[in-house]
N, C-alpha and C positions, 0 to 999 in steps of 0.2 A: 735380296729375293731368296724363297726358299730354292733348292736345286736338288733333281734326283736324276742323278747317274747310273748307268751301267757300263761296269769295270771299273769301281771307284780304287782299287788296290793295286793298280798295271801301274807302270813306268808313269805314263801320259796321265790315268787317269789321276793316280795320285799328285800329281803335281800341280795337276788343276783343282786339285779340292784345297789343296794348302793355300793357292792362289787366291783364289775364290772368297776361301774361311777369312785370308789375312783384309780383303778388299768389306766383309761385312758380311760377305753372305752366309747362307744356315743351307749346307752340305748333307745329300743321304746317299746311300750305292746302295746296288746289290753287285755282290761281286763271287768267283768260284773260289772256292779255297783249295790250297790253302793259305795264309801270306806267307810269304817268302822269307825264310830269316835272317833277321836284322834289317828286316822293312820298318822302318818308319811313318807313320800316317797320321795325321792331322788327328789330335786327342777330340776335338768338334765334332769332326763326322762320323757318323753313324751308319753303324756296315748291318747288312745283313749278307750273309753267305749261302748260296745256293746260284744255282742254273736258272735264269731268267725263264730260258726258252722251254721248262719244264714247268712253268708258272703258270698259271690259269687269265685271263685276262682280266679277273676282277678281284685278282693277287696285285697284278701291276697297277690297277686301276684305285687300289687300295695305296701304294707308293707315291703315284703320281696327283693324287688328291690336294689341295692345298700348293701347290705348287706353282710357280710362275716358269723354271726353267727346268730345262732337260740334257743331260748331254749322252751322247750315246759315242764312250770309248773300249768297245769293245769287237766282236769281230777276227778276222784272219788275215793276213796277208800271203804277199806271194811265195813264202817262203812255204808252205804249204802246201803240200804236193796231196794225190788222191788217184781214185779211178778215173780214169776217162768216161762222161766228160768232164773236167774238172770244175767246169763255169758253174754245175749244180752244188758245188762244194759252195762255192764263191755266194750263190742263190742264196743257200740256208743259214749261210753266219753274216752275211753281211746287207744283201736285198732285202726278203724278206721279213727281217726284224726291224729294220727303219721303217717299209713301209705300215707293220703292226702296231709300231710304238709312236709313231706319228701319228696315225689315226688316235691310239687312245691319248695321245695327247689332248688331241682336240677336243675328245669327248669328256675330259677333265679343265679345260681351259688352260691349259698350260701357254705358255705368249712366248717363249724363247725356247727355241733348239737347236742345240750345235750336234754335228753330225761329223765325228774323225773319217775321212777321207785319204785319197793319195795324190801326188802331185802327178803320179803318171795319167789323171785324166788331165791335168793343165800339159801337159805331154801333147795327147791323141787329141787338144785342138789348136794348140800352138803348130803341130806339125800333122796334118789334115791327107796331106798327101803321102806320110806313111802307112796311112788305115792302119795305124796302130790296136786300134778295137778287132780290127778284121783278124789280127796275127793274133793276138793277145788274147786268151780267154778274162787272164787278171782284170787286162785293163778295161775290154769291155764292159765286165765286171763292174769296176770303181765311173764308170761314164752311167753306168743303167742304175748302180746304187746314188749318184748325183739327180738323175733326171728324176727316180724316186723320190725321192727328199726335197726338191722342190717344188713336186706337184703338189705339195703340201702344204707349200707357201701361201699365206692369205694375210687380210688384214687383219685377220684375231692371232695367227701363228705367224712369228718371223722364226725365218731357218734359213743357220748358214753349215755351210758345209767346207772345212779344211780341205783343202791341197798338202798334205803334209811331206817333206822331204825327207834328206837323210837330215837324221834327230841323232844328236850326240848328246850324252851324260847317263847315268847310270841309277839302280835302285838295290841297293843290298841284298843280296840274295836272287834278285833276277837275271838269268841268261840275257848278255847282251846282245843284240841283232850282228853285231862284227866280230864274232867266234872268226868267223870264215875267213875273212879278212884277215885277222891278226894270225892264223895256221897259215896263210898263204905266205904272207912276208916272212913267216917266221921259218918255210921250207926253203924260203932261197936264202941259203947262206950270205952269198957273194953280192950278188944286186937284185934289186927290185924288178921286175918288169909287170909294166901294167899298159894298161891301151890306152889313147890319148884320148880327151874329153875331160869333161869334168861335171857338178852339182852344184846345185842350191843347197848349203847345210843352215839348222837353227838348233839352237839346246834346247834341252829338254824343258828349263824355266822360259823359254821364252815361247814352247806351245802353248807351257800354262798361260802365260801371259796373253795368247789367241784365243783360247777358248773363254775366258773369261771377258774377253774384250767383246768375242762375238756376241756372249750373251747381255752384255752389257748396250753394244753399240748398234750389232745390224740390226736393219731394218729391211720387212720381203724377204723374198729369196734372195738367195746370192752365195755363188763358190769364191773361197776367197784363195788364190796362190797363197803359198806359203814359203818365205826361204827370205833369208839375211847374208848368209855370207857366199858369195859363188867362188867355190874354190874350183880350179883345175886337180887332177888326181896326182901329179906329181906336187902339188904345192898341200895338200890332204896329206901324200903319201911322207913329205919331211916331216910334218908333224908327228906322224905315228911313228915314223923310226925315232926321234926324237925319244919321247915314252919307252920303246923298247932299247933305246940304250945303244941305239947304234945311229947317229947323226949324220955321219958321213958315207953311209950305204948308199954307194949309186944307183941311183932309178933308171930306168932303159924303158923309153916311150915302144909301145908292137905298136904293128898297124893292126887295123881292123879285122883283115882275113885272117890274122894270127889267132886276134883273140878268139873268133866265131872258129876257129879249129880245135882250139880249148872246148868251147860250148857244144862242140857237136860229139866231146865223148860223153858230156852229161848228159843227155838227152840220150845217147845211146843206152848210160847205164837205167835211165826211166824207165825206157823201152823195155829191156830185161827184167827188171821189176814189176812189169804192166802197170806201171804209174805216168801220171802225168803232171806235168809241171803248169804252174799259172803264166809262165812267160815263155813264149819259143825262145830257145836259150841264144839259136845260131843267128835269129832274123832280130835278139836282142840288142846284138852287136852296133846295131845302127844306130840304140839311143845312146848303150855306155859309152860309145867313144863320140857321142856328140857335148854340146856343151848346156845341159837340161837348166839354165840359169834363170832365175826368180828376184826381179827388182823386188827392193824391200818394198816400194810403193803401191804394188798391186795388193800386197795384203796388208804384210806387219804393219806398216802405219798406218793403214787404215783401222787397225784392230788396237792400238795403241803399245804394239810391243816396243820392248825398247833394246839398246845396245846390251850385250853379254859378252862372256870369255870362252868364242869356241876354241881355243887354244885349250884354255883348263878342261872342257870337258871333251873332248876328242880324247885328250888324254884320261881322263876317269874312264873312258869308256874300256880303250888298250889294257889299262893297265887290272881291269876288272878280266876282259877277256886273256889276258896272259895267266892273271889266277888259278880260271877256269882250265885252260889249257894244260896247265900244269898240275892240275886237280888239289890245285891248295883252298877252294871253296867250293864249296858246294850252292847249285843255282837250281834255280826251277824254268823250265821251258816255257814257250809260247804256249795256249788255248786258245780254244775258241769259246767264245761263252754266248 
C-alpha cells in the first residue's frame, strides 16, 4: 500500500518507513528539518521538509491523495514543559492534528491509520483508581488524543492507536530520551539508587515492527498496549552499568517518599521558572515505583512483532548518551511538528 506519514525522519518514524519499504510498501513524510547527521533513511521514501501544521488542508490533502495508509509519528511528549496550562501545549501537537488529519483522511479515502500514542493511557485504565488523567495534565492528554482517534474509527477507516513504552535503540545524530538517565548514574560515583518498580521496554525495530503490523492487520478502532520485555529498574539498571563500564556498581532500591522528595525540588524549580510540567512529578512517584508491565499478548503479537536484543540496544542507547554527555557528538533535540 502507498503510506504517508508525519515525522517520517524521528527515531520511530524512521524505522517504520524502512520497515514498511522492506515489507513492499511505497513510503512519503513530511517531516521538519533538519536531518540529523549521519541519519540514515530508507533511499525509497520520499521526504518532503516543512511544518505540517503550517500547511493548508488541500497541501495535506494533496499528500494524502492516492493513499491507502497514514501514520501519524509526530507530536510531543512529557518531556516538554511550557506555560501553565500545559494540557493546551499537549492540545496543539498532539489532539488537534489527529483529529484534522483523520478527518482529511476520510475525505481522501485513506482505509489505515496508526496513531503513535503512550502507554501511560494503558496506565490511567489499568489503574482507574489513581485518576491518573485527573493528576496528570500529559496523561489526560494521551486518554483525549486515544478517544480522538477513535471516534474516527468506521467501516471505511481502521485506526489503531500505540501504547508505546520505554523504546530503546538509537538514530545517529539524534538526542536520546535517556541523557537524564545516564547523567544520573553517572553522578553517583559509588552506588546506584533508584526507586523500586519497574517497565514495559521494546526497541526501536520492534515499534517499527507495530506500526507496520497495525497498518497491515487492525481492523476498527482499537488501542493497542505496547511492551515485550518487563524489566524491574534494578535488572534495567545492571544493564546500563554494564554499557558504562562499571558491572559491579551496587544499586540501592529508595522507597517511594524518597524518591517523591527528589521530585518535589523539580517541580519547585518549574515553579521559579513559571513553567509547567506534563506530569505532577511528586503524585508521579506512585507509577515509577509501581510495576507499569505490558504482556507481549495484548499487543505485540497481535501486531505480529517479534523477539529482539534489548540488551543490544539499551546499550546503543547509553552508549549514544555518554557521547552526548561528554560532548564527543553532536545531536539534535526533540520538536514538535
Amino acid at each position: 500500500m502507498k503510506v504517508f506519514m508525519i515525522g517520517g525522519t524521528g527515531l520511530l518514524g524512521s524505522e517504520a518507513a524502512k520497515e514498511l519499504i522492506s515489507r513492499g510498501h511505497e513510503v512519503s513524510s513530511i517531516a521538519l528539518p533538519p536531518l540529523p547527521a549521519g541519519a540514515v533513511l530508507p533511499p525509497e521514501m520520499k521526504i518532503e521538509y516543512g511544518n505540517y501544521l503550517k500547511m493548508t488542508d488541500d497541501e495535506i490533502r494533496g499528500h494524502l491523495t492516492g493513499c491507502e495508509g497514514f501514520v501519524f509519528a509526530a507530536g510531543v511528549d512529557e518531556r516538554v514543559e511550557g506555560p501553565a496550562p500545559i494540557y493546551d501545549l499537549y492540545k496543539k501537537y498532539n489532539i488537534d492534528p489527529v483529529k484534522r488529519l483523520l478527518s482529511l483522511c476520510k475525505e481522501c479515502d485513506v482505509k489505515h491509520a496508526v496513531i503513535l500514542g503512550s502507554y501511560f493511557s494503558y496506565a490511567a485504565k489499568k489503574w482507574p483508581e489513581k485518576k491518573l488523567t485527573e493528576i496528570h495534565p500529559y496523561i489526560r492528554s494521551r486518554i483525549d488524543q486515544e478517544e480522538a482517534a477513535m471516534s474516527f474509527a468506521s467501516e471505511d477507516l481502521d485506526v489503531a492507536v500505540l501504547e508505546l513504552p520505554y523504546i530503546f535503540g538509537t538514530q545517529p545524530g539524534r538526542k536520546p530520551v535517556w541523557v537524564f538517565l545516564v547523567e544520573n548514574v553517572m553522578s553517583m560515583k559509588k552506588v546506584t539508587m533508584y526507586p523500586t518498580g519497574g517497565s514495559t521496554m521494546v526497541t526501536v525495530h520492534q515499534v517499527g515492527q507495530a506500526i507496520s503490523g497495525a497498518l497491515e492487520k487492525n481492523k476498527g478502532g482499537n488501542c493497542y498496549p505496547i511492551g515485550w520485555y518487563n524489566l524491574t529498574w534494578p535488572e534495567m539498571l545492571k544493564i546500563v552499568h554494564k554499557y558504562l563500564d562499571c558491572p559491579d556498581k551496587k544499586i540501592i532500591t529508595i522507597p517511594k517518599w524518597m524518591y517523591a522528595l527528589g521530585c518535589k525540588k523539580i517541580m519547585k524549580e518549574q515553579a521559579k521558572k513559571g513553567i509547567q510540567g506534563g506530569l505532577h512529578m511528586v503524585k508521579f512517584a506512585d507509577i515509577m515505583c509501581s510495576n507499569l508491565f505490558i504482556d507481549k499478548s495484548e499487543g505485540c503479537l497481535k501486531l505480529g512483532v517479534t523477539e529482539d536484543d534489548i540488551d543490544a540496544a539499551i546499550g546503543d542507547s547509553i552508549l549514544l548518551c555518554k557521547a552526548v554527555i561528554e560532548k564527543k557528538t553532536e545531536v539534535l533535540g526533540m520538536k514538535g511538528e
